[in-house]
N, C-alpha and C positions, 0 to 999 in steps of 0.2 A: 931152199927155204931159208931165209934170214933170221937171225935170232928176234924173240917179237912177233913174228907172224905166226899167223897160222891155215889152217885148209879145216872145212868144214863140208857136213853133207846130211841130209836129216834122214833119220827112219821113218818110214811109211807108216801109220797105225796100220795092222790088219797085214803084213806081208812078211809077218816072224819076229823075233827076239827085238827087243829094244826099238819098237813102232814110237811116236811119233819122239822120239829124244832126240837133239844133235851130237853128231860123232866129231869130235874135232883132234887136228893133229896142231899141238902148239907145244914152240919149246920141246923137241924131241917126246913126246907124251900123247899117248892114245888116251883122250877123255871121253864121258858118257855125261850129257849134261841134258838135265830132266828140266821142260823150258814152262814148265809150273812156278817150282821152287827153285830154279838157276843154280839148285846145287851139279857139281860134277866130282867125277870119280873117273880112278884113276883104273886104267884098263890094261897099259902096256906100257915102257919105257925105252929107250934107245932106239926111240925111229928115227934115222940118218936119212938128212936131202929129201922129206918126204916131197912129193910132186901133183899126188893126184890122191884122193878120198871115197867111195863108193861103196855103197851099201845094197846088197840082196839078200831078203831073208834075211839068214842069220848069220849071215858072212860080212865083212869088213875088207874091205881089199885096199892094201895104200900099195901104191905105184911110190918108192923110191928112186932115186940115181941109180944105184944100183942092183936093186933087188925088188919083188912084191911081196908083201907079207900079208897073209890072209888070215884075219882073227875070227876064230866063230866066236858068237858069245853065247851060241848054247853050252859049250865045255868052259867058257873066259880062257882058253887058250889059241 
């Protein structure tokens, strides 16, 4: 991922935490962007080479270069 880009994925209403929001990975940054008010908020930091974005429930999964990091956002950890 280039600096500038970003990876996105939306929440399902009705399938757990954070339904119908976009999840986006921009600028090394997990955001949570509420597509009412286009506000977002900051979720995670230092996601390196992220590659792929995916949402179930209340899991987050980015597929980086070298690693997957699975955020719940029922704990925001």
């Amino acid at each position: 991922m280039t600096a500038g880009s970003k990876i996105s994925c939306m929440g399902i209403i009705g399938d757990g935490c954070g339904g119908g929001r976009e999840f986006i990975v921009e600028d090394e940054v997990l955001y949570a962007k509420d597509p009412i008010t286009q506000d977002k908020i900051i979720l995670l930091n230092n996601i390196i080479d992220a590659r792929e974005i995916n949402k179930s429930g209340c899991i987050i999964t980015i597929k980086c270069k070298s690693k997957v990091i699975e955020f719940d956002l029922s704990t925001l950890r």
